[in-house]
C-alpha positions as CSV (number, residue, x, y, z in Angstrom):
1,X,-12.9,-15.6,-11.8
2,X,-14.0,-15.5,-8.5
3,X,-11.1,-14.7,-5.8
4,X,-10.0,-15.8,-2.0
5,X,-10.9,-13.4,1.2
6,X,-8.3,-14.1,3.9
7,X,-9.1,-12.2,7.4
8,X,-5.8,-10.6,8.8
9,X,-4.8,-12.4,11.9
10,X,-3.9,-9.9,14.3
11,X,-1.0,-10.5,16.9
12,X,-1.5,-11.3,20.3
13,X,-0.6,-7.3,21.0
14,X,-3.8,-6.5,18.5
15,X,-6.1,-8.2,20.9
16,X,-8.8,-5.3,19.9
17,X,-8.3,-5.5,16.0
18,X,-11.1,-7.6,14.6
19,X,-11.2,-6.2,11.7
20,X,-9.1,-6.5,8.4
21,X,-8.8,-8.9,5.3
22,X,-6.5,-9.8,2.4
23,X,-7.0,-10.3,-1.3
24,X,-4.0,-11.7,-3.2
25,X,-5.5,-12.9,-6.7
26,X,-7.7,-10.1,-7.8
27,X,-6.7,-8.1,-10.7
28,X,-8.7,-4.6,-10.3
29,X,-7.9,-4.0,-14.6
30,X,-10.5,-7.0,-14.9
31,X,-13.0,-6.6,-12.5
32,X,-16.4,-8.1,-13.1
33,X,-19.7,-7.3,-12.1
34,X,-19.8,-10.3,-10.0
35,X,-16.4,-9.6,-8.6
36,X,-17.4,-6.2,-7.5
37,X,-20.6,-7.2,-5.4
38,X,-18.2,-9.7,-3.4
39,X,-15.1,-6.9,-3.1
40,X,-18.5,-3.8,-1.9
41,X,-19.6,-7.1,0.6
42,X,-16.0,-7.4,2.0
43,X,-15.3,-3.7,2.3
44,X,-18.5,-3.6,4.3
45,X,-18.1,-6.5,6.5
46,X,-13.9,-6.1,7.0
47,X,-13.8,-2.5,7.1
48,X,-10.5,-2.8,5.6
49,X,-9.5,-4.7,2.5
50,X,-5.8,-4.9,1.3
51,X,-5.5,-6.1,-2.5
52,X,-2.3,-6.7,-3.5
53,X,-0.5,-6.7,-6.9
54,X,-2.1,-4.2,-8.4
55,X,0.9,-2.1,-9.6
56,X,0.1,-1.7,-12.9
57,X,-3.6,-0.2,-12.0
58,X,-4.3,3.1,-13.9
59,X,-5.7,5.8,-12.3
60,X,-8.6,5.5,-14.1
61,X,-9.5,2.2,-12.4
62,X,-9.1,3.5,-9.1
63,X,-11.3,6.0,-9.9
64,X,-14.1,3.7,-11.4
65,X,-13.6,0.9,-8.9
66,X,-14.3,3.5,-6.3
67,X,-16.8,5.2,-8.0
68,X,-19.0,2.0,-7.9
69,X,-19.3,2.2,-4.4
70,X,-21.3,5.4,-4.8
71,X,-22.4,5.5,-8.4
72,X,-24.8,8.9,-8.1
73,X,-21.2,10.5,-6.9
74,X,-18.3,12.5,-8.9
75,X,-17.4,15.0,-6.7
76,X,-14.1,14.3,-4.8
77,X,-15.0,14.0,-1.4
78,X,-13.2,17.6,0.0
79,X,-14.9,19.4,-3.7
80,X,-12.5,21.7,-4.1
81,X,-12.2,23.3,-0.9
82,X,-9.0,21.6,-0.1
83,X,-7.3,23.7,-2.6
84,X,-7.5,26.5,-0.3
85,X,-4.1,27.7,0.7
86,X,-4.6,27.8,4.4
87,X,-6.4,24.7,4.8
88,X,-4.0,21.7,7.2
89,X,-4.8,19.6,3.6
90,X,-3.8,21.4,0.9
91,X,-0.3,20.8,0.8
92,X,-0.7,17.3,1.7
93,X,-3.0,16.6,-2.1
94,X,-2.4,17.0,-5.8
95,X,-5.0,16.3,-8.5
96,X,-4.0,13.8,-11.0
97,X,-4.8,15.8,-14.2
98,X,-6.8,13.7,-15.9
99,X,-8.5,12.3,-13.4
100,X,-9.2,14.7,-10.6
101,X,-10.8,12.4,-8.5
102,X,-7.9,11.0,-7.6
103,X,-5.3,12.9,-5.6
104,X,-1.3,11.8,-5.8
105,X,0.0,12.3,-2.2
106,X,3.3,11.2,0.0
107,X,6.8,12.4,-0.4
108,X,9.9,13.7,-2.0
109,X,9.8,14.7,-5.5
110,X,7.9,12.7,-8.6
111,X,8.9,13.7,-12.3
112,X,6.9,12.7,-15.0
113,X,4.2,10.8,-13.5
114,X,0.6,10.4,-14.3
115,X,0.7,13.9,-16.4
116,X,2.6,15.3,-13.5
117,X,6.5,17.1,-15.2
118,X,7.5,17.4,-11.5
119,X,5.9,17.3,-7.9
120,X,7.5,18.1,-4.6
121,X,5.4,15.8,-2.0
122,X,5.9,16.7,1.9
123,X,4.5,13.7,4.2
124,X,2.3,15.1,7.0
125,X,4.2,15.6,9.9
126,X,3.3,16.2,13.6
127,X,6.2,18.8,13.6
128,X,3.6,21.3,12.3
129,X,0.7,20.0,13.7
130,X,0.9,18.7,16.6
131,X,1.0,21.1,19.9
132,X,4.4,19.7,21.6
133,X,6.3,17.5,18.8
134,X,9.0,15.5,19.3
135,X,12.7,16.8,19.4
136,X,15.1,16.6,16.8
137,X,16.5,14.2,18.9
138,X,13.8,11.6,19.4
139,X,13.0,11.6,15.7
140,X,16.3,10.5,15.5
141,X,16.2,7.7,17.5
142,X,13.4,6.1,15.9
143,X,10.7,7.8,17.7
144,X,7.4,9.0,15.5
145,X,3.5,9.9,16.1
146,X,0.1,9.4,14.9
147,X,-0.1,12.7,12.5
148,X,-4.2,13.0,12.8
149,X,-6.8,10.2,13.0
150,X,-9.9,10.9,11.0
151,X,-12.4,10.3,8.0
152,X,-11.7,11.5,4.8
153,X,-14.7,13.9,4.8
154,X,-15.3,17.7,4.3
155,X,-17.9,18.0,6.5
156,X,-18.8,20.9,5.4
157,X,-21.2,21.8,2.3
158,X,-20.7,17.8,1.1
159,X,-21.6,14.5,2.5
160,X,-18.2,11.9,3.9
161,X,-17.5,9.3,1.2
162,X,-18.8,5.9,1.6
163,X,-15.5,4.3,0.6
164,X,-11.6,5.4,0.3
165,X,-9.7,4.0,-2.5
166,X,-5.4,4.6,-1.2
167,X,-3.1,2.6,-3.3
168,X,0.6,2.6,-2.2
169,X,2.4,3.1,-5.8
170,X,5.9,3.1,-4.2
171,X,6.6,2.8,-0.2
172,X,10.4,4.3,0.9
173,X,13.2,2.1,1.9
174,X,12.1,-0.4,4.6
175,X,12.6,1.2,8.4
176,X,11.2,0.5,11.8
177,X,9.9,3.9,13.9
178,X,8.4,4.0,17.6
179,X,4.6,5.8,17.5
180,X,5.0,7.8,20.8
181,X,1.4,8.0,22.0
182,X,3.3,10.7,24.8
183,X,0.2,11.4,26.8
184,X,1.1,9.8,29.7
185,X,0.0,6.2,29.4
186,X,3.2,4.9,28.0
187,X,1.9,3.7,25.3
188,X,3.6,3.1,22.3
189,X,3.9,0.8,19.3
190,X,5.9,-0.5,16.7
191,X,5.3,0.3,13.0
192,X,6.6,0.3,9.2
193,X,7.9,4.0,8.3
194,X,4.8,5.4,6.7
195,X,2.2,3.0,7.5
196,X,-1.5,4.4,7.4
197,X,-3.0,3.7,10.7
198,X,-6.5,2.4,11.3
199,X,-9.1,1.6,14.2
200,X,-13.0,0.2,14.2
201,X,-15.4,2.2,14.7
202,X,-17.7,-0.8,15.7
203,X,-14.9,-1.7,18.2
204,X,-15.2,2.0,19.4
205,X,-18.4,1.4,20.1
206,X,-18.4,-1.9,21.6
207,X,-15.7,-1.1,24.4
208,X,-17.8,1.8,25.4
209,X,-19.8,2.0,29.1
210,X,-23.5,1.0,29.0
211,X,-23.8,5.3,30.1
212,X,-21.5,6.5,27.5
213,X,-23.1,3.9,24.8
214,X,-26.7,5.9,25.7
215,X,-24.9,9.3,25.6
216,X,-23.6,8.5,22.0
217,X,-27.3,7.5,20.8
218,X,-28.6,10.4,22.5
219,X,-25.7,12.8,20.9
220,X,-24.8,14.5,17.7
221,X,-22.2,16.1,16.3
222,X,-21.9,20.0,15.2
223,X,-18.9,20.0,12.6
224,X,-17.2,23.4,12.1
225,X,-17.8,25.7,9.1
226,X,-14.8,25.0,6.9
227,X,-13.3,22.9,9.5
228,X,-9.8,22.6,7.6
229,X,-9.4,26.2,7.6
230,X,-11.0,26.8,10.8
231,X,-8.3,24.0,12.9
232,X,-5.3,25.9,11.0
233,X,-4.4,27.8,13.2
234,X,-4.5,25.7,16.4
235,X,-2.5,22.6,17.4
236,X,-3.3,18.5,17.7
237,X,-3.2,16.5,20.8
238,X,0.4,13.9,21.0
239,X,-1.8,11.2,20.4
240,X,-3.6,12.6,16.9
241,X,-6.8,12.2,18.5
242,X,-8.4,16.2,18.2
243,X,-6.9,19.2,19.5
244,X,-5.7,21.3,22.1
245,X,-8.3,23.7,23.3
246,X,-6.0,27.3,23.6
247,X,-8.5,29.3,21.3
248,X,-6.7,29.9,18.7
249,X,-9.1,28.6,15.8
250,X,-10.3,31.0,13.3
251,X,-12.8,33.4,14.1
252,X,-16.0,33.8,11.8
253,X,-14.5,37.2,10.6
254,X,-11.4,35.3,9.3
255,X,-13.5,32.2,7.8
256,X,-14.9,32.7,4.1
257,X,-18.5,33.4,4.1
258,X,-20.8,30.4,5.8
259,X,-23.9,29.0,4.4
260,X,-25.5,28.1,7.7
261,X,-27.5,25.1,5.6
262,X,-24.2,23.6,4.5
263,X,-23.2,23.4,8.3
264,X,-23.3,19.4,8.9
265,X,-24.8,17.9,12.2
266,X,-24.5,14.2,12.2
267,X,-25.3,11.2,14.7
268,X,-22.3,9.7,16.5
269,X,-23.7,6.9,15.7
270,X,-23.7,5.4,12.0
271,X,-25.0,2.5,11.2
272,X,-23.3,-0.4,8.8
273,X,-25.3,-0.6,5.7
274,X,-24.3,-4.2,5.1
275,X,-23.3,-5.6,9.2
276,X,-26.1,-3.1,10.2
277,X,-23.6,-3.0,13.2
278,X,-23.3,0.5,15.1
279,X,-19.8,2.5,14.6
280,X,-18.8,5.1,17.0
281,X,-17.9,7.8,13.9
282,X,-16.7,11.3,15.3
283,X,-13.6,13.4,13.4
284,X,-13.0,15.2,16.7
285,X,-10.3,17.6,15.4
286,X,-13.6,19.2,13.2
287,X,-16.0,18.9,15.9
288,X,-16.9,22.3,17.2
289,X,-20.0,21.3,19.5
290,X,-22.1,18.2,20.5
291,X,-26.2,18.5,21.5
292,X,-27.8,16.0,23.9
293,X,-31.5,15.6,23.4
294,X,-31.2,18.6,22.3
295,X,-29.3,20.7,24.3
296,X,-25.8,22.1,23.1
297,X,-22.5,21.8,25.5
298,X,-21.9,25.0,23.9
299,X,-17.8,24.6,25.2
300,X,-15.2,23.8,22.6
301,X,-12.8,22.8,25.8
302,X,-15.5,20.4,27.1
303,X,-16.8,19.4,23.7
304,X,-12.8,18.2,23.2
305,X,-12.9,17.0,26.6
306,X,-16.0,14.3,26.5
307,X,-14.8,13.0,22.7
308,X,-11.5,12.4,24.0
309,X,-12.8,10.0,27.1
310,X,-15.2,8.6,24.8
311,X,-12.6,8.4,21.7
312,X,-9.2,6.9,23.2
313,X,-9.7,3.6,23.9
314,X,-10.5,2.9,20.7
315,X,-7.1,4.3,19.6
316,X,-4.7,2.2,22.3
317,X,-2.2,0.2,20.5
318,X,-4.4,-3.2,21.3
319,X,-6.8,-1.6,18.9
320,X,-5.2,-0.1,16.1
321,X,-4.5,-1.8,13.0
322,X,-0.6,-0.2,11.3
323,X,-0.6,-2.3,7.7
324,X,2.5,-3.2,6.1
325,X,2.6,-1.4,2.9
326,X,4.2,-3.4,-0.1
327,X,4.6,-1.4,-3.4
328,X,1.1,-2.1,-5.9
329,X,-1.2,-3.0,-2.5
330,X,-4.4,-1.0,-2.7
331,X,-6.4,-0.4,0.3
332,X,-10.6,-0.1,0.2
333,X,-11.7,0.8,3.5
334,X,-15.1,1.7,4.7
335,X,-14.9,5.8,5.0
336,X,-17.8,5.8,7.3
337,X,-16.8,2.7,9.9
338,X,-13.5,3.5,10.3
339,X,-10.9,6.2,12.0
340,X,-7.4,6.2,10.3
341,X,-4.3,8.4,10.2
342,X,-0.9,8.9,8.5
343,X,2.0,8.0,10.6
344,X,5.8,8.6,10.4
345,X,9.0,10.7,10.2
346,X,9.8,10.7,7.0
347,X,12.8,12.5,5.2
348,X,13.2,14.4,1.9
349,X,15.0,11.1,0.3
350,X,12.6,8.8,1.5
351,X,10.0,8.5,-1.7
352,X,6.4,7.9,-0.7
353,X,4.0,7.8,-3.6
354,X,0.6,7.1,-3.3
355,X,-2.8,7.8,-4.7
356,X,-6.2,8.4,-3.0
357,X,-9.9,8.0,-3.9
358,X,-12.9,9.0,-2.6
359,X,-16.1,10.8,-3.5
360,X,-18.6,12.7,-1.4
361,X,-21.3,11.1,-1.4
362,X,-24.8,12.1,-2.1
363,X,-26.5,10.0,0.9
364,X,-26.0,11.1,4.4
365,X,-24.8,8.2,6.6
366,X,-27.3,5.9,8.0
367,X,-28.8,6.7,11.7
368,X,-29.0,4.3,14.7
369,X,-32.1,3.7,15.0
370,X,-34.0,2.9,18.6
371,X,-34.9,-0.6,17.3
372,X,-31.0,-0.7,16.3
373,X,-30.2,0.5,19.7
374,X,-32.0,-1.7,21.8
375,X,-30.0,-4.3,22.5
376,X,-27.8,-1.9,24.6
377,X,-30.8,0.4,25.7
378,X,-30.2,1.2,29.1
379,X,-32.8,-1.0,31.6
């Protein structure tokens, strides 16, 4: 059974989103070989595919669907080093047991699910992550943030998944919230309570400068030794986009031991495997340095600084992309084209269950190459 492929028509607000797409009669239980190639085509070409109705999907299936995107893969894409107690992640994941590839997150407490007797979930907040959160007072009148956008990657040791599997069990009680972008611009935008936030990376790229399009294909990325750890002790911008330089990340001495080999240095450029279009892909909360032809910037302020110009655009409300959650929808997105981040002030009553999939993968992302790069070469 073959099934229908409807792009998301953005609102006149989302004049930058250009990416999205819907699947409404898919059953992921009965997937068939042929059905796969045309979901891997979509998740390349949309970035972001929603299909719905799949409530009764096991996490088993999650697991396998996902795991077809990357078959030589079975490590979940943070390995275990999420686990560790310090890290801004590990109270945001739990292992399902039997299938440890797939992490129950969200919020308020779960009894007898998926192996699981009884879970307390806490929803990432900007109240402990971000450097100046909102008041008691503004939460209550609506008001939320952008918690962190990123990839789902460890960037250190393993390689960033090709593909994220998040499947939105059960969403709380319908409520609208204000995303206060609170950096001056006055931006701010509508949303669902717990939406999962997304921007393009090819977008990113294409609403760049001619200069700062020939600085990213010059420039790569030095990701901190375990970055999770490493940003735990320092604080995020209002907007979720990296953090506030104040030199407070952990030193070396207070880092567990670093294999300078599994220290990862990536384009900021990656290349669509299926579009072959260029995405701008930087996690600038885990960047700790950037090297032009091959000289390092060697300033964590400045490093901060230049991803920041180069980075927010892409993030202004005409850009991002807040889905709807309804209960069963399962999102595939396209790990390495795509920025995302959870949003929303959630409380202990509001029940947010979902699952996430995703597997480090044993590739590194594809370069930009000069030929690829031509078109906007600099005269």
């Amino acid at each position: 059974m073959t099934f229908t492929i409807v792009p998301i028509q953005p609102t006149k607000a989302q004049s930058g989103v250009d990416f999205g797409a819907m699947i409404s009669d898919l059953d992921l239980e009965t997937l068939t070989d042929e059905d796969f190639i045309k979901l891997e085509e979509a998740v390349y070409t949309y970035q972001v595919v929603v299909v719905r109705h799949q409530g009764h999907v096991q996490p088993e299936t999650q697991y396998k669907v996902t795991k077809r995107f990357d078959p030589n893969t079975d490590t979940y894409g943070h390995g275990a080093m999420h686990r560790a107690k310090d890290s801004v992640i590990a109270r945001d994941l739990s292992p399902i047991p039997n299938v440890p590839q797939v992490q129950l997150l969200g919020n308020g407490v779960v009894k007898n699910y998926q192996g699981i007797d009884e879970r307390t979930l806490t929803h990432p907040s900007h109240r402990t992550f971000h450097h100046t959160p909102l008041t008691e007072e503004e939460e209550a009148a609506g008001k939320t943030r952008f918690y962190r956008w990123h990839m789902d990657a460890a960037l250190y040791k393993l390689n960033p998944p090709k593909v994220t599997a998040l499947f939105g069990v059960k969403n709380p009680e319908a409520r609208r919230q204000t995303v206060q972008y609170d950096d001056g611009t006055g931006d701010e935008m509508e949303v669902q309570l717990g939406t999962t936030a997304f921007i393009s990376g090819q977008h990113a790229f294409e609403i760049l400068s001619p200069e700062e399009k020939d600085f990213c294909f010059r420039t790569k990325v030095q990701y901190a030794a375990h970055p999770y750890l490493w940003m735990s002790t320092a604080k995020a911008r209002s907007t979720g986009l990296g953090m506030v330089s104040e030199g407070k990340e952990m030193t070396p001495d207070q880092l567990p031991p670093v294999n300078e080999e599994d220290i990862k240095i990536y384009p900021m450029l990656w290349k669509n495997p299926v579009t072959h279009k260029i995405h701008l892909q930087v996690h600038p909360a885990a960047a700790q340095d950037l090297i032009t032809d091959g000289k390092r910037v060697g300033d964590l302020t400045k490093v901060r600084e230049i991803l920041y110009k180069l980075q927010r655009p892409s993030i202004s409300p005409a850009n991002v992309y807040a889905h709807e959650w309804n209960d069963g929808d399962l999102v595939f997105f396209h790990n390495r084209g795509v920025l995302h981040t959870v949003v929303g002030c959630l409380q202990p009553e509001d029940v947010r269950i979902f699952q996430q999939c995703n597997m480090a993968s044993s590739d590194e992302p594809m370069p930009v190459t000069k030929e690829d790069f031509a078109p906007y070469a600099k005269a």
